[in-house]
C-alpha positions as CSV (number, residue, x, y, z in Angstrom):
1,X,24.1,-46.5,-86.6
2,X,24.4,-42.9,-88.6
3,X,24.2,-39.4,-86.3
4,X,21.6,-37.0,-87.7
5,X,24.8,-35.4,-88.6
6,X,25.5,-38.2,-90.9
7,X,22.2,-38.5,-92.5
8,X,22.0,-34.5,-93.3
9,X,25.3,-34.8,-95.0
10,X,24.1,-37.8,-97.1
11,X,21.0,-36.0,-97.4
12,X,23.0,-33.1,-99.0
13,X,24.9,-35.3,-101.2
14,X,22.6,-36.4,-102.9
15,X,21.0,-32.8,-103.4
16,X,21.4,-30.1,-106.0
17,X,22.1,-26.2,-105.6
18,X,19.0,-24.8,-105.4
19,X,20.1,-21.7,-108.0
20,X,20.6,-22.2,-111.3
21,X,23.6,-20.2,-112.1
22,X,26.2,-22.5,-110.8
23,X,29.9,-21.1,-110.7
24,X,28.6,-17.5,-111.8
25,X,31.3,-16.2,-109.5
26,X,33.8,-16.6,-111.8
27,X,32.7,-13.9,-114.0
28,X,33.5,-10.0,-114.0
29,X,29.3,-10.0,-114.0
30,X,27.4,-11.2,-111.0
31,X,23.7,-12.8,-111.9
32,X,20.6,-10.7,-111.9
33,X,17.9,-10.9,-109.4
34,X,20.3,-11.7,-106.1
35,X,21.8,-9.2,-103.4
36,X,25.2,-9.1,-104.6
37,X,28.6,-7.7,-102.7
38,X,31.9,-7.7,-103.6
39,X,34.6,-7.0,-100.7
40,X,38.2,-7.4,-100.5
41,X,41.1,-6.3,-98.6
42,X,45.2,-6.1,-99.1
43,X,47.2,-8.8,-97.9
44,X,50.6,-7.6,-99.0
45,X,53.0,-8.1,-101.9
46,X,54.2,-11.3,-103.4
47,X,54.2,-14.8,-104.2
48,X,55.0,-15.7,-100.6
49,X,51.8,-13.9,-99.3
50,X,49.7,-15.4,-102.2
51,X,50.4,-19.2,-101.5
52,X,50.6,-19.1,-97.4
53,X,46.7,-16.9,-97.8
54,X,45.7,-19.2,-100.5
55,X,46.7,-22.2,-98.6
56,X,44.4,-21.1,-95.8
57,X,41.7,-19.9,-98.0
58,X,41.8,-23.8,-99.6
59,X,41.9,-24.8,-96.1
60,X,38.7,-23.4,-95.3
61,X,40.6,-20.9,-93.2
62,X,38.1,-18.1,-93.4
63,X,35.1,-20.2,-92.2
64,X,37.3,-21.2,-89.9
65,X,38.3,-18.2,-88.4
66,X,35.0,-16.6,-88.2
67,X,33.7,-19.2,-86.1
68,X,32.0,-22.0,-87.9
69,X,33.1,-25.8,-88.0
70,X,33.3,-28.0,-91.4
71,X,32.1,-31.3,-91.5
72,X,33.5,-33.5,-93.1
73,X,36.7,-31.4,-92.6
74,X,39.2,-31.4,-96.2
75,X,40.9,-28.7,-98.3
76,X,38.4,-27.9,-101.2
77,X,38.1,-29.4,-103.8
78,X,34.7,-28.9,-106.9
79,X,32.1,-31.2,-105.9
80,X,32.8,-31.8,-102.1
81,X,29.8,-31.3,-100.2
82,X,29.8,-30.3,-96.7
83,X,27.9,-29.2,-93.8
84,X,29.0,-25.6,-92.4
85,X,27.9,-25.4,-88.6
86,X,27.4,-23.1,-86.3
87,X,27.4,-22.4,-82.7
88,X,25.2,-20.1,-81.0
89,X,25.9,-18.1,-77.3
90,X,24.6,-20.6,-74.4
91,X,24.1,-23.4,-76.6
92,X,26.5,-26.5,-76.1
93,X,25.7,-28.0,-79.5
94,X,25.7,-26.3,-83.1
95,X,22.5,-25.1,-83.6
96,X,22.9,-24.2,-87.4
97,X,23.9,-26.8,-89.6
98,X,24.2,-25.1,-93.6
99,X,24.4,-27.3,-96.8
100,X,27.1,-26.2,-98.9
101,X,28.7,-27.7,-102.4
102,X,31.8,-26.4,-103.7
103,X,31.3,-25.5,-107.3
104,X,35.1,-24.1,-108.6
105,X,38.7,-24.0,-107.3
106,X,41.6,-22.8,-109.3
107,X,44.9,-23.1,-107.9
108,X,46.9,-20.8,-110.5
109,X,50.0,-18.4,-110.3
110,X,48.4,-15.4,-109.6
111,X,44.9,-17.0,-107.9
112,X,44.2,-19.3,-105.6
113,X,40.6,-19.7,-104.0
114,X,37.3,-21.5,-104.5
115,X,33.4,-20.9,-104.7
116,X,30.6,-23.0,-102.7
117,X,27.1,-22.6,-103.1
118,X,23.8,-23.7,-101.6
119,X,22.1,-26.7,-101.0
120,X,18.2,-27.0,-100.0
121,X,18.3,-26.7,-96.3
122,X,20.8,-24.0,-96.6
123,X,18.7,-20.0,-94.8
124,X,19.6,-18.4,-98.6
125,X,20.2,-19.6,-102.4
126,X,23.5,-18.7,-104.2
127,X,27.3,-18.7,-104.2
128,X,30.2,-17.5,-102.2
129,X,33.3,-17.4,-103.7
130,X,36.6,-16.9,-101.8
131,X,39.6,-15.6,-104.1
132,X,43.4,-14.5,-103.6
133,X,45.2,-12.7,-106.0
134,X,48.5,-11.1,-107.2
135,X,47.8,-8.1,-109.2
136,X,50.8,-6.8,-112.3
137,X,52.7,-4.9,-109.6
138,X,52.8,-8.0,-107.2
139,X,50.1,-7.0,-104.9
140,X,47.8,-9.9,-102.9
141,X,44.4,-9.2,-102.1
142,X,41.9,-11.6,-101.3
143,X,38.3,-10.8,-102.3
144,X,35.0,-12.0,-101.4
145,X,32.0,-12.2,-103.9
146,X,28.6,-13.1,-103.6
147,X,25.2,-13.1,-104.4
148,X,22.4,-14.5,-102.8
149,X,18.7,-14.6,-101.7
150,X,16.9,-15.1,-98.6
151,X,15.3,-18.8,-99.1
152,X,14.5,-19.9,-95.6
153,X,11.4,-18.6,-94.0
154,X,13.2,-17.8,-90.8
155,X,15.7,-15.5,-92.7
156,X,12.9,-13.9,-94.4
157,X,11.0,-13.4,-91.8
158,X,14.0,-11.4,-90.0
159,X,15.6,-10.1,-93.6
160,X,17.3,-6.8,-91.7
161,X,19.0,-9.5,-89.3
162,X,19.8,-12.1,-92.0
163,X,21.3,-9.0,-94.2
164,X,23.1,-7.3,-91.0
165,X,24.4,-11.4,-90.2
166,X,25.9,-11.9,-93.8
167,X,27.5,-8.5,-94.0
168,X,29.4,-9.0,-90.4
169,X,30.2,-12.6,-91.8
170,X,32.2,-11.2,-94.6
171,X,33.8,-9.1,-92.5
172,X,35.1,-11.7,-90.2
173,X,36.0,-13.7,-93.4
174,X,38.7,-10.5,-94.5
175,X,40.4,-10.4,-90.8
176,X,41.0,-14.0,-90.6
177,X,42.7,-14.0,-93.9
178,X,44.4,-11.3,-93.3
179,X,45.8,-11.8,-90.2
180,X,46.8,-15.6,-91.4
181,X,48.6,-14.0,-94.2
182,X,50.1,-11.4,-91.7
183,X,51.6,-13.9,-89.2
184,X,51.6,-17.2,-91.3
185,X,49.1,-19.1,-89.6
186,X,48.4,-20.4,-93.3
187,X,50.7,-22.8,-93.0
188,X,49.2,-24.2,-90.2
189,X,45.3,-24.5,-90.5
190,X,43.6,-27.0,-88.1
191,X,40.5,-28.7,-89.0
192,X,39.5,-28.8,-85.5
193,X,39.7,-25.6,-84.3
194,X,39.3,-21.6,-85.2
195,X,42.4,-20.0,-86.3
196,X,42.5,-16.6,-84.0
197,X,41.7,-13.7,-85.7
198,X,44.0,-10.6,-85.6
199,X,41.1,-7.8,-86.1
200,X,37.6,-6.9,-85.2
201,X,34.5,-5.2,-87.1
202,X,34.2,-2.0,-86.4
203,X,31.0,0.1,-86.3
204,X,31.2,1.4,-89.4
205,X,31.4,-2.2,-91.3
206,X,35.0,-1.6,-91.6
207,X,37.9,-3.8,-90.5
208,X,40.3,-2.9,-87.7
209,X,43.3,-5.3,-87.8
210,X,45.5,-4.5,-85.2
211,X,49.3,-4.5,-86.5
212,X,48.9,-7.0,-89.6
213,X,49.6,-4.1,-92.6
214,X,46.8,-5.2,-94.2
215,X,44.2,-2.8,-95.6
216,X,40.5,-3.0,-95.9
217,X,39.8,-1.1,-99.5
218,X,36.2,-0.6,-100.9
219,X,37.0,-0.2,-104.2
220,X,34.1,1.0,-106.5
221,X,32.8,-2.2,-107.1
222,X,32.9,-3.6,-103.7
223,X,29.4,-2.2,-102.4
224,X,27.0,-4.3,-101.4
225,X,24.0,-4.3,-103.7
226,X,20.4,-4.8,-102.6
């Protein structure tokens, strides 16, 4: 007999995003009318770093680390749909269960990464994408970019909350990768659990990673935009 688990995934499958700029991550220019942010942070420096972080980014190694579980669990891959859930403090079941679809992948020599974006059921409407890169001089970053609106009425209703949840989110995403790529946890992702993560957010939005040598940087286009 199918869970409930089971019938929201069908349920999603047979869904479409509920935006209608599919895979607009990809470009330099974000779509009008959404809260966008770009953030990204320094992994280190060459081809080594890029495939152990990509690995993990594929792997769904940010979600991952930052606390959520991925149902059904499988490296990315365009057109997989799946549920991202979410535990909440003194609950014993996830409580949130978010409708993703993953819209783009590349796998190239200087990027690895994919996007996913939303389903109906999902709190907001739009993409996250989830990108590492080797710059000319053989530098990896890995850089998250999004942009999105408040759909649910819960997350409307509590919009400073539901902007405040998203930012801290992101932030979470950049210290797992970053401390993956720091002690090569990449390599070894598990679908049923949370790799540890090797930093904190700070106060001030910022990143403290404790002894990875990776480097939060806000570079001019990495503000959030509201």
């Amino acid at each position: 007999m199918p869970t409930a688990l089971h019938r929201r995934l069908e349920a999603a499958r047979a869904a479409s995003p509920d935006y209608p700029e599919v895979g607009a991550t990809r470009d330099a220019r974000l779509p009008a009318g959404y809260a966008q942010l770009r953030r990204r942070i320094h992994l280190g420096h060459g081809p080594e770093v890029l495939e152990r972080a990509g690995r993990y980014v594929l792997g769904w190694g940010s979600q991952l680390g930052s606390g959520f579980a991925v149902h059904p669990y499988a490296p990315a891959e365009q057109g997989a749909t799946v549920l991202l859930r979410l535990s909440l403090p003194g609950l014993r079941r996830p409580h949130l269960v978010i409708p993703c679809r993953v819209v783009w992948t590349v796998a190239a020599p200087d990027r690895i990464g994919f996007a996913y974006g939303t389903l109906p059921g999902h709190p907001e409407c739009g993409e996250e994408a989830f990108l590492v890169s080797m710059d000319a001089a053989g530098e990896v970053w890995f850089e998250v970019t999004a942009f999105s609106r408040l759909a649910a009425w819960y997350a409307r209703l509590g919009r400073p909350v539901a902007v405040l949840c998203q930012y801290l989110a992101i932030e979470r995403y950049l210290a797992a990768v970053a401390g993956a790529a720091a002690d090569g946890t990449a390599a070894t992702t598990a679908p049923a659990g949370a790799p540890a993560m090797s930093g904190t957010a700070g106060p001030s939005g910022t990143t403290a990673l404790s002894d990875t040598g990776a480097r939060n940087t806000d570079a001019p286009d990495t503000a959030i935009q509201r």
